[in-house]
N, C-alpha and C positions, 0 to 999 in steps of 0.2 A: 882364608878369605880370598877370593875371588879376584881380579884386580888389571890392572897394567901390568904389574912383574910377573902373571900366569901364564902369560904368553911371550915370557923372555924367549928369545930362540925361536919362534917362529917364523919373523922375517928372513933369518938366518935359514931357516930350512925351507921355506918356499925358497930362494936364492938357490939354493943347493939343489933342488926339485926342478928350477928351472933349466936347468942344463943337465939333467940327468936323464937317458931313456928312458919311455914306461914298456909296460909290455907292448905298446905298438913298436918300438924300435926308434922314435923321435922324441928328441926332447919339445917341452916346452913352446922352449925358442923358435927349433926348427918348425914344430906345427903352425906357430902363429906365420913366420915367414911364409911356409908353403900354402896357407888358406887363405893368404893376400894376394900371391903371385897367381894360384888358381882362379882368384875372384877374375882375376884381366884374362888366362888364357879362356875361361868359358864363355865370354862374351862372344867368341864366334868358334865354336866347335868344329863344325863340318871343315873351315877350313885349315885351323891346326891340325883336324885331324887327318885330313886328306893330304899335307905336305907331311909330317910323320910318317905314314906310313909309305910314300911315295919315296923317301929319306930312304925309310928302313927297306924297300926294295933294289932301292937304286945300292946301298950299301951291302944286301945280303939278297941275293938275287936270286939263290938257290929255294929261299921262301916261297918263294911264287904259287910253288907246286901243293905247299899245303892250303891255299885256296885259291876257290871258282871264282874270278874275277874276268873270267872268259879269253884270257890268255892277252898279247900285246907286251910292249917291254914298260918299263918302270914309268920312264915319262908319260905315254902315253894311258898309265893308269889315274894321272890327275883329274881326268876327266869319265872315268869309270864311275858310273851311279852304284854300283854295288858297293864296290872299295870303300865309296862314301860312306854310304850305308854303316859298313860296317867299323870304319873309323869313329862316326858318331857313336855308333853302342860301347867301343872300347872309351871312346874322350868319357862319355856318362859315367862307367864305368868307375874311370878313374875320378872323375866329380866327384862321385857316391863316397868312394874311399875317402878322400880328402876331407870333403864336406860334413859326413857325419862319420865314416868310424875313426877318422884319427882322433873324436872324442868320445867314442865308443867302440873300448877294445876287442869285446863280445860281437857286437856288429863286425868290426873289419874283421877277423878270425871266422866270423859265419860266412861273410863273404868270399873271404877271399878262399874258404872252403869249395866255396860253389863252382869258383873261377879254376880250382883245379881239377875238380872231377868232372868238369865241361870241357876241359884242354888236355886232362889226360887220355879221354875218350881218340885222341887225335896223336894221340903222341909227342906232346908237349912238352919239352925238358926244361927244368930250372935255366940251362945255357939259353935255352930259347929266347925265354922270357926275360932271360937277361942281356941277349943281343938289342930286341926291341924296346926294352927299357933304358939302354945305354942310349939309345936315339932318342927316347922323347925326352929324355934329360938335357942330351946337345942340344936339339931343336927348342926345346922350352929354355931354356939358359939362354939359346941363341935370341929367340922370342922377345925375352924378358931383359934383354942388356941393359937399361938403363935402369931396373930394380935388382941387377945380381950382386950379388951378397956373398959372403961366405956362409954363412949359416944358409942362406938359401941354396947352394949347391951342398953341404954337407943333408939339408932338409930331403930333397930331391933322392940323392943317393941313400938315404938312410929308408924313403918312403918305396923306393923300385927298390931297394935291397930287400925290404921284408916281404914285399910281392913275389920277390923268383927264390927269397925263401922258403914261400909257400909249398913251392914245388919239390922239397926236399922228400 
């Protein structure tokens, strides 16, 4: 018969599932933390993403050269309408991951397919991708000081960890 006692050890194993990675690479935890912290950095993309990647020049300047942002130094990229441009597609980008495939693992693995044979067309290494992801992690940490967490910086690393996995 069917009952209360059928479901002994379930709470006990959701409990265990929540801090466990799935195939996205995040537990639980971490996703719930990182779909919160997301909810505040989307509210203004263009310009998280335009200090990002202004970050990631000013820190890794030899970048430059893999894109037409029509030359000038780091700072003076803050006000580059391209750069913008294209820090908006990457911040969506990373929305998109966050938003729906950290609870669709087929979705992020489709994507984030897409996202390598677009960047490897370019020369694109895992280190790349992991320079630039070590800054939007600073920068969104930095961002986010008064929501930082431990599970939200373990969330962060664990979600840029499975993205410049991608590139393996």
């Amino acid at each position: 018969m069917s009952g209360p006692g059928s479901v002994v050890g379930s709470d006990e194993e959701e409990q265990t599932n929540y801090h466990t990675p799935d195939e996205t690479g995040l537990t639980k935890s971490q996703k719930v933390a990182l779909i919160a912290a997301w909810s505040i950095v989307k509210k203004d993309l263009v310009t998280h993403g335009r200090n990002i990647f202004v970050m990631f020049f000013e820190e890794y300047p030899q970048y430059l050269d893999y894109f037409d942002f029509g030359g000038g130094s780091a700072g003076e990229l803050g006000e580059n309408r391209s750069l913008h441009a294209h820090a908006l597609n990457v911040m969506n980008f990373i929305g998109t991951l966050i938003d729906y495939g950290l609870n669709d693992p087929a979705l992020l693995k489709c994507s984030l397919g897409k996202l390598v044979r677009n960047h490897r067309k370019r020369n694109v290494t895992k280190e790349d991708v992991a320079a630039v992801g070590g800054v939007i992690m600073r920068y969104c940490l930095k961002a986010l000081e008064q929501h930082k967490t431990k599970t939200l910086e373990e969330a962060f690393g664990a979600f840029l960890g499975t993205v410049a996995a991608a590139f393996e």
